[in-house]
C-alpha positions in Angstrom: 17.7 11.8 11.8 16.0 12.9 8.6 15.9 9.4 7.6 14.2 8.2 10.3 11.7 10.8 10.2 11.0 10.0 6.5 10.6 6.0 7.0 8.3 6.5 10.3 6.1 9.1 7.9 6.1 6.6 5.7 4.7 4.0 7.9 2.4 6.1 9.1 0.7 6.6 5.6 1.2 2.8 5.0 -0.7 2.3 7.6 -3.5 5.2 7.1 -4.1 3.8 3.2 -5.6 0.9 3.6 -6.7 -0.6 0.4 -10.0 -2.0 -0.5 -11.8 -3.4 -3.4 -15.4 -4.9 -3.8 -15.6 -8.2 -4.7 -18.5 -9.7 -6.8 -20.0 -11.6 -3.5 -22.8 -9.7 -1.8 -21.3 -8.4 1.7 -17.8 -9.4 0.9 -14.9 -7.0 -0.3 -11.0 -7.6 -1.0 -9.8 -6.0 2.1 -6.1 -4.7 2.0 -3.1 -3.1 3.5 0.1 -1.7 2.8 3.7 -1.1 4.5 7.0 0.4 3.7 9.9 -1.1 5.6 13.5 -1.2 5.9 13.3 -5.0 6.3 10.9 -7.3 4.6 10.0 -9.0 7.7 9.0 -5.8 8.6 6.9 -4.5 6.2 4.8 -8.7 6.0 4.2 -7.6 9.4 3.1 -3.8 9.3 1.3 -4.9 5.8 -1.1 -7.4 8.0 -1.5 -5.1 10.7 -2.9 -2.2 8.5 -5.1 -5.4 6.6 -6.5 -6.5 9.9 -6.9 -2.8 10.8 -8.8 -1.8 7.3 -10.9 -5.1 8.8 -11.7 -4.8 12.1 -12.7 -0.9 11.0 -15.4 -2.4 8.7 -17.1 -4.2 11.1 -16.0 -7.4 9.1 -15.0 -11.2 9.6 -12.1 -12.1 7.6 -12.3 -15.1 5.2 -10.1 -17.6 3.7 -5.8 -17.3 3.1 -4.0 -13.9 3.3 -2.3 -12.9 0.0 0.9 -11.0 0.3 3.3 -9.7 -2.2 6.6 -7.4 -2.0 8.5 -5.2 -3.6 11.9 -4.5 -2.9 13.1 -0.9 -3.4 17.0 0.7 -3.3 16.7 1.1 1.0 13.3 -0.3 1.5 10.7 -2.8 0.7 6.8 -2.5 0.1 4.4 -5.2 1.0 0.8 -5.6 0.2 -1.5 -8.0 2.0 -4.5 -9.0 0.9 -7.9 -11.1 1.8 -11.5 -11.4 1.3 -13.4 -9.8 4.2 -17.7 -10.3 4.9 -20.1 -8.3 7.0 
């Protein structure tokens, strides 16, 4: 039960922390997001929800190919995803 608890707290910051970073195009940013799964499957999935969350938030269009990389822990695996968003 404690486990559980931990993973879906764990998700939920995942999905609160959104990463962003500006790019050197005026009106576009790196748009991100970020997920901690059991599965990898998973965590791709939550990690492009939270990116097309941190867009949509912006008031942004996304542009061009999603980047997405993992990391696999002992019990879980972290995924970032990645693309260029404009106004």
């Amino acid at each position: 039960m404690a486990r559980m608890l931990t993973i879906g707290l764990t998700c939920a910051i995942a999905l609160a922390g959104a990463m962003t970073a500006t790019t050197a195009q005026a009106g576009c940013r790196r748009a991100g997001g970020e997920a901690t799964m059991i599965t990898k499957d998973l965590a791709v999935f939550m990690a492009n929800a939270a990116l097309k969350n941190s867009i949509a938030d912006h008031g942004e269009r996304p542009k061009g190919p999603i980047a997405v990389s993992c990391k696999d822990d002992s019990f879980t695996t972290t995924c970032h995803a990645r693309r260029e968003a404009c106004k």
